[in-house]
TORKOL-4160 file (C-alpha; in steps of 0.2 Angstrom, whole numbers, padded with zeros to 4 digits, m for minus):
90
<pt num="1" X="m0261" Y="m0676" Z="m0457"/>
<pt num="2" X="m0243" Y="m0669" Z="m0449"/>
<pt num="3" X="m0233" Y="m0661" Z="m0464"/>
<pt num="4" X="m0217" Y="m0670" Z="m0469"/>
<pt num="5" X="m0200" Y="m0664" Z="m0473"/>
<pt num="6" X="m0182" Y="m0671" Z="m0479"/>
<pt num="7" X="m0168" Y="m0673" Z="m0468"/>
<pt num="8" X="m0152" Y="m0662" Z="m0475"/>
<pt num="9" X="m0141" Y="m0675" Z="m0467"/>
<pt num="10" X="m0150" Y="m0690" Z="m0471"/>
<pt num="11" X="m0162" Y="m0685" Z="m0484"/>
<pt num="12" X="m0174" Y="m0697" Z="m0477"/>
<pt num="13" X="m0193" Y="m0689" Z="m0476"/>
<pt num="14" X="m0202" Y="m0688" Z="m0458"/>
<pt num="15" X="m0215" Y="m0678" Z="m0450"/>
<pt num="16" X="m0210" Y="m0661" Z="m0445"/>
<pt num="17" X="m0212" Y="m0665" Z="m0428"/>
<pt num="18" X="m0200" Y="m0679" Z="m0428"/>
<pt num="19" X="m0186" Y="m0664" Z="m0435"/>
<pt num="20" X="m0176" Y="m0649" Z="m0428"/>
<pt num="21" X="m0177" Y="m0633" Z="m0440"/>
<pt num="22" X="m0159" Y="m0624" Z="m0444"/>
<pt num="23" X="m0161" Y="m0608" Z="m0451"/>
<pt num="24" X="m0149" Y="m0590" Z="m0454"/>
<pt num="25" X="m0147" Y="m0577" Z="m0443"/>
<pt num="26" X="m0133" Y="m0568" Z="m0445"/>
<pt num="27" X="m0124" Y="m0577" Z="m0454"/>
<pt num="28" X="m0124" Y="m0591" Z="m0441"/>
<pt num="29" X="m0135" Y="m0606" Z="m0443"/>
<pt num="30" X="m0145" Y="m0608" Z="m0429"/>
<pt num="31" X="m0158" Y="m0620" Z="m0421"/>
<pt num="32" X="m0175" Y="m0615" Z="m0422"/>
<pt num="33" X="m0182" Y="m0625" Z="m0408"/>
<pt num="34" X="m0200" Y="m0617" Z="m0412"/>
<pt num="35" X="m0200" Y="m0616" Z="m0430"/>
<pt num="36" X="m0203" Y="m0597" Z="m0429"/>
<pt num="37" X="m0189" Y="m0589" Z="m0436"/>
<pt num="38" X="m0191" Y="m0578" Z="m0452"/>
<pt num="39" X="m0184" Y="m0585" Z="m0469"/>
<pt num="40" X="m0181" Y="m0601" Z="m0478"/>
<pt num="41" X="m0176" Y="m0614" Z="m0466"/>
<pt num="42" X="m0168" Y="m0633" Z="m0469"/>
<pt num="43" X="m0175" Y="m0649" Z="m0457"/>
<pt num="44" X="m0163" Y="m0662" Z="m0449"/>
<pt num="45" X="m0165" Y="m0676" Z="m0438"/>
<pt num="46" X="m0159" Y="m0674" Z="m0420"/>
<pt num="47" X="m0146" Y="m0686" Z="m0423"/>
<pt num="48" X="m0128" Y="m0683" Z="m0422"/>
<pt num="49" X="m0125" Y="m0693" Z="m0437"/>
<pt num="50" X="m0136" Y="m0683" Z="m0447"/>
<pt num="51" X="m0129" Y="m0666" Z="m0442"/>
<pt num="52" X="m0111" Y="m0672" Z="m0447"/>
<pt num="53" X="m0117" Y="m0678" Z="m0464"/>
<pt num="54" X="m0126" Y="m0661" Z="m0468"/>
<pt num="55" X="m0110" Y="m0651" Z="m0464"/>
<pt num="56" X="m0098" Y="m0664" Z="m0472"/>
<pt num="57" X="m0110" Y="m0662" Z="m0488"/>
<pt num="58" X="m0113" Y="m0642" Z="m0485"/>
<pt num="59" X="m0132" Y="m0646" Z="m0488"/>
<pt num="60" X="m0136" Y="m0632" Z="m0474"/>
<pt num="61" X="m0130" Y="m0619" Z="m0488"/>
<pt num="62" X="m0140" Y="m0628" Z="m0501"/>
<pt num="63" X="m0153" Y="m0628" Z="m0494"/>
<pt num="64" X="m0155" Y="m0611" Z="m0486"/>
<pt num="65" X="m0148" Y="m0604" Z="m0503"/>
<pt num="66" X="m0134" Y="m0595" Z="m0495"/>
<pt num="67" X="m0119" Y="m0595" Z="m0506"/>
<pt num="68" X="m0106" Y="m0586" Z="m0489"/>
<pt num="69" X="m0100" Y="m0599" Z="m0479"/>
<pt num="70" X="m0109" Y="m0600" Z="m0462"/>
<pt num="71" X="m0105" Y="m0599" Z="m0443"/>
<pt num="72" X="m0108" Y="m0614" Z="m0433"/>
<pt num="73" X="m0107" Y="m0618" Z="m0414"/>
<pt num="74" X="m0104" Y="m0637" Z="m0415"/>
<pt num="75" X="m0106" Y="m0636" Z="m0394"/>
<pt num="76" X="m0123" Y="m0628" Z="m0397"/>
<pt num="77" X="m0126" Y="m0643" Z="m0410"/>
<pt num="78" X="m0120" Y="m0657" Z="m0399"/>
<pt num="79" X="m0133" Y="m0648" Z="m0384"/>
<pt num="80" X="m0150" Y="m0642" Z="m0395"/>
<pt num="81" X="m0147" Y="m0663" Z="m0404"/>
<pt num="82" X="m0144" Y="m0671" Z="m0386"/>
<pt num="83" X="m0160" Y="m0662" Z="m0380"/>
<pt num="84" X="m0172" Y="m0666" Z="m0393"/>
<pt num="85" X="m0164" Y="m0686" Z="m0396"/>
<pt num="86" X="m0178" Y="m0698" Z="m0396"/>
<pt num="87" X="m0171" Y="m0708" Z="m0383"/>
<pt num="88" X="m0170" Y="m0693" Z="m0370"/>
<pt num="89" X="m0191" Y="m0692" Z="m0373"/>
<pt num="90" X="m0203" Y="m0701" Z="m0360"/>
């Protein structure tokens, strides 16, 4: 059984494998495409909608229990969620 996760834009549940992981590295959220990166990380879908929501709602901070405010490369967003979108697999 795959392990299940929330979405920080969404906040809908899906397997892990289904979701991108965004975690901190200095001070800039970055997408950990492998999951390997050291420290707490927060789960989104690799949907466009659900990115805005998680930074309109400032659930990335939340969730990775950083009270700075963090660095973001919306063009580095818009590419890493272009790449893993369901409708670009197959």
């Amino acid at each position: 059984m795959e392990p299940v996760r929330t979405c920080v834009g969404c906040r809908d549940r899906a397997s892990r494998s289904a979701l991108i992981r965004v975690a901190v590295q200095n001070g800039e959220l970055v997408f950990d495409e492998r999951a390997v990166l050291p420290g707490r990380g927060a789960w989104l879908h690799p949907t466009s909608d659900c990115l805005e929501a998680a930074l309109r709602r400032r659930a990335f901070a939340r969730a990775l229990r950083v009270s700075t405010s963090l660095g973001f490369s919306e063009a580095e967003g818009a590419q890493t969620i272009e790449r893993h979108s369901p409708r670009n697999k197959g």
